[in-house]
C-alpha angles and dihedrals in degrees: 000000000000091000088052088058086058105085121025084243093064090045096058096044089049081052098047088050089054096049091036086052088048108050092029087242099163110229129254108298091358111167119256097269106054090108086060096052093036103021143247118291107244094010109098118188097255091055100057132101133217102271092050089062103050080048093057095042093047097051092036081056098048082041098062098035085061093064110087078222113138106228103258082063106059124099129221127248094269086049123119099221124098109193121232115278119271101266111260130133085246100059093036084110100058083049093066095045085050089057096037089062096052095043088049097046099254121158116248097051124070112192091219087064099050091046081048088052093047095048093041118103092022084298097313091159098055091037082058089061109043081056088050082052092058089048089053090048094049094049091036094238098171094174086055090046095059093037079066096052094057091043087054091033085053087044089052088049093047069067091211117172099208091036086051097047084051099054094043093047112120095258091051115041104083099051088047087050088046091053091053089050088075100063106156095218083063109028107094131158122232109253087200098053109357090245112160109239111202137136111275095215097157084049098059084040085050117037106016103037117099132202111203112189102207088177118021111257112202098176109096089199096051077043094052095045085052091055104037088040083055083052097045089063101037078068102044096052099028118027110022100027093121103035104042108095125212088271099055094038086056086045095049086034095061095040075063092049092044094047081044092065115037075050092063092040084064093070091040102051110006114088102221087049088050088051094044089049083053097046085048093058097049098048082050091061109042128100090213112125094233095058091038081064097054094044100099090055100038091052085054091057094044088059091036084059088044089053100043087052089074087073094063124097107256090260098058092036091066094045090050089052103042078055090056089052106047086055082062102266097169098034084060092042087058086059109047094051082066094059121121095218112077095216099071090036077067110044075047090063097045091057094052096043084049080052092046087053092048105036126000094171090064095053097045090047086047093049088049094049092056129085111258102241102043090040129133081233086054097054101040085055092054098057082070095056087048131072092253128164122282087242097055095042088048095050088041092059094043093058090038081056095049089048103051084043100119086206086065098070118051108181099073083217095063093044092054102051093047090045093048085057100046105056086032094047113017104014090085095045083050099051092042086069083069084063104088104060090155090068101103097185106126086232088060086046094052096043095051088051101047087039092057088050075054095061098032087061081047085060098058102037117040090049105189102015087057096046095052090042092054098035086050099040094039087234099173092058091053098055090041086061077071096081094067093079134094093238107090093199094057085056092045080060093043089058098035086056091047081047078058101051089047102046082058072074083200122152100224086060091050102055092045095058091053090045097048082039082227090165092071098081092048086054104046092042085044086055093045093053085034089112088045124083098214145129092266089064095045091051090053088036087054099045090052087043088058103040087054089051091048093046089219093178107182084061095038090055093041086049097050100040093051117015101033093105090058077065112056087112093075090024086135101033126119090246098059087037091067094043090054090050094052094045100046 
């Protein structure tokens, strides 16, 4: 009731229903025998006579035998639910009021009985008017045939599994697609020729759709699912993408979940999808010209499966990817990272980043047990040193980043080992990508910056390793080279990384910041933005904020005995007043 109160529409048909209950008006296009559910205006029971009330008790009996209502969900005559109107072309009108109430809130509708109506007899109700559909379309009865649209756009919204899996099954669908052509926002005639213009939705189904089978299917269910989950989201994204609410999106969103994963079951326990995943991998693997032609399409399917995999209870998940690895999933993903075409680099990196997810023991036992030059690790790193693609290099350092993660591993053992290998054997190769500074290409700019918040994280996670690695390498020096380019957010990383280096608040950084004299370029590019009110300035203003509050003293004295002059700008401002206090 509260959410009738809410619109003054709702107001004034809460209103009608009081006054109509009061005085026994039947409302608009009531049966017959509403006066004898709800009785006749002026008659009280008292005052009838027996023939009134055969009469009553005959019509209240037609007028409940018309509802495609199963018993338990009849109400009684002093009830409040009037059941949806008998399916004609004639009453397809009262049928969109009937929906529009109980969308709306009104009294008189639930939305758990007309779900109950539409189920009831198999779906008789909604099978009555996907014939009557057929009959519009023949005669041409455009009015009809959007009234139909609203009546199924207002069914998708009631957000019913069972009512939705009725109307995308395979015997349904078109007619259900044919019915939401006929939008009336969109549906418009030609003045110049009288032509219809309306979205030809069952032509492009029909005609332009494709199916492609990388792998045979001989299952029609798992075939079926594939089809009606590729319908499922042509209406999502193209013909209800306006009209579907939160609570039919989650309902069609987790028919796609439940098909995903009795899909990905099929691999895992049917026989003929067991064999097709083996005959995958060996076309995958093979150098013949005809597989190396498929590849592209075979590797889509290979992350499609990892990704419908997410929809399997833990149990099942596993065994799905301890299947994947057995065939040789990593083995394949080695490979592919060495491709020329960035595409399947790519889809490569996708399928590592999906085994990461499920099983990141596996991989880093996988990485220890290669040879170093010919290792999945090797060749990820490559990619940096290569003008790859900004894709690639984005999804590389995402899994470099999940690897070097010291909550992804939980045995110390473990951490410590892989940890050993990669700045002994892979660190270097990654520092050498911050060389060519000259290189102005956005995907060299982007790499340089993502690759700086890399090594900052390194910072903060590896302790001593990291420290070793940067005060032998002059690391520092090297990123803060990056503020010689053009490009403000690379220097934003340069100094974020060198943020990093300070908050270890470790002496040895320390010092070797003042003896490398590392605080120079911070200084000379703070006094050239000094006049700008950017991110490049708030990032200096921030690092000399934190090293005052520190009191980190060796770099305070460092910074006012050589670089106070860069700062004239904020002389008298609460930052460099702290620094002066601690120095002196």
């Amino acid at each position: 009731m509260a959410l009738s109160f809410a619109e003054v529409s709702g107001c004034k048909k809460v209103w009608e229903e009081i006054s109509r209950a009061q005085s026994g008006l039947a409302p608009p296009g009531a049966d017959p025998g509403f006066h004898a559910v709800y009785g006749t205006p002026g008659l009280d029971d008292a005052e009838m006579t027996g023939d009134d009330a055969a009469y009553r008790s005959h019509a209240y009996d037609n007028y409940m035998e018309n509802s495609l209502l199963g018993d338990d969900a009849r109400q009684a005559p002093g009830g409040q639910y009037f059941p949806l109107p008998v399916v004609s072309r004639g009453s397809l009108d009262s049928i969109v009021q009937a929906f529009n109430e109980n969308l709306m809130g009104a009294p008189g509708l639930s939305r758990d009985k007309i779900i109950s109506e539409l189920c009831n007899n198999k779906f008789a109700y909604i099978n009555n008017l996907l014939e009557v559909f057929t009959t519009c379309e023949d005669l041409e009865d455009v009015e009809g045939l959007q009234l139909l649209y609203q009546i199924f756009r207002s069914i998708f919204l009631l957000a019913d599994p069972e009512t939705l899996k009725h109307l995308l099954s395979p015997n349904k669908m078109m007619d259900v697609v044919g019915i939401l052509e006929y939008d009336p926002e969109y549906y418009s005639t030609s003045t110049t020729n009288g032509e219809v213009l309306l979205h030809r939705h069952r032509e492009f189904l029909k005609n332009k759709v494709e199916y492609k089978a990388v792998v045979q299917i001989d299952d029609s269910a798992t075939l079926q699912k594939i089809h009606q989950n590729y319908w499922i989201n042509y209406i999502k994204d193209v013909i209800l993408p306006r009209t579907l609410d939160d609570g039919t999106l989650a309902a069609l969103s987790h028919l796609i979940e439940k098909n995903n994963n009795d899909i990905a079951l099929h691999f895992l326990t049917n026989s003929s999808g067991v064999n097709a995943l083996r005959e995958l991998f060996a076309r995958l693997k093979s150098d013949e010209e005809g597989a190396r032609k498929s590849r592209r399409n075979d590797l889509r399917l290979l992350v499609e499966l990892c990704a419908l995999s997410k929809s399997m209870i833990v149990s099942n998940r596993e065994k799905f990817h301890n299947s994947l690895l057995e065939l040789g999933l990593l083995d394949l993903c080695t490979n592919v990272m060495r491709d020329e075409e960035t595409e399947i680099q790519l889809l490569g990196a996708e399928m590592i980043s999906a085994a990461l997810v499920q099983d990141q023991a596996s991989v880093f036992n996988f990485v220890q047990s290669q040879e170093v030059e010919d290792s999945l690790i090797s060749g990820l790193v490559l990619k940096l040193n290569a003008d790859t693609d900004a894709g690639v290099i984005l999804e590389v350092l995402e899994i470099l980043r999940t690897l070097l993660d010291p909550e992804s591993i939980s045995s110390d053992a473990d951490r410590s080992k892989f940890l050993n290998l990669f700045y002994e054997k892979f660190m270097e190769k990654v520092l050498t990508a911050l060389k060519d500074i000259e290189n102005s290409k956005e995907n060299s700019k982007m790499l340089r910056s993502s690759l700086c918040d890399l090594l900052s994280s390194c910072v903060v996670w590896h302790g001593y390793r990291s420290k070793y690695f940067v005060l032998r390498l002059d690391v520092v020096n090297k990123v803060l080279n990056l503020l010689k380019t053009d490009s403000s957010y690379v220097a934003v990383s340069a100094i974020r990384f060198f943020r990093a280096c300070v908050g270890m608040e470790d002496d040895y950084y320390n010092r070797y910041i003042v003896k490398k004299k590392l605080l120079a370029p911070i200084a000379k590019i703070f006094k050239e933005n000094e006049n700008k009110d950017n991110l490049l300035n708030s990032a200096v203003l921030e690092l000399l904020d934190f090293i005052s509050k520190e009191s980190l003293r060796v770099v305070l004295v460092d910074l006012m005995e050589h670089y106070a002059e860069y700062f004239d700008s904020i002389r008298d401002s609460p930052i460099f007043e702290k620094a002066k206090k601690v120095c002196w």
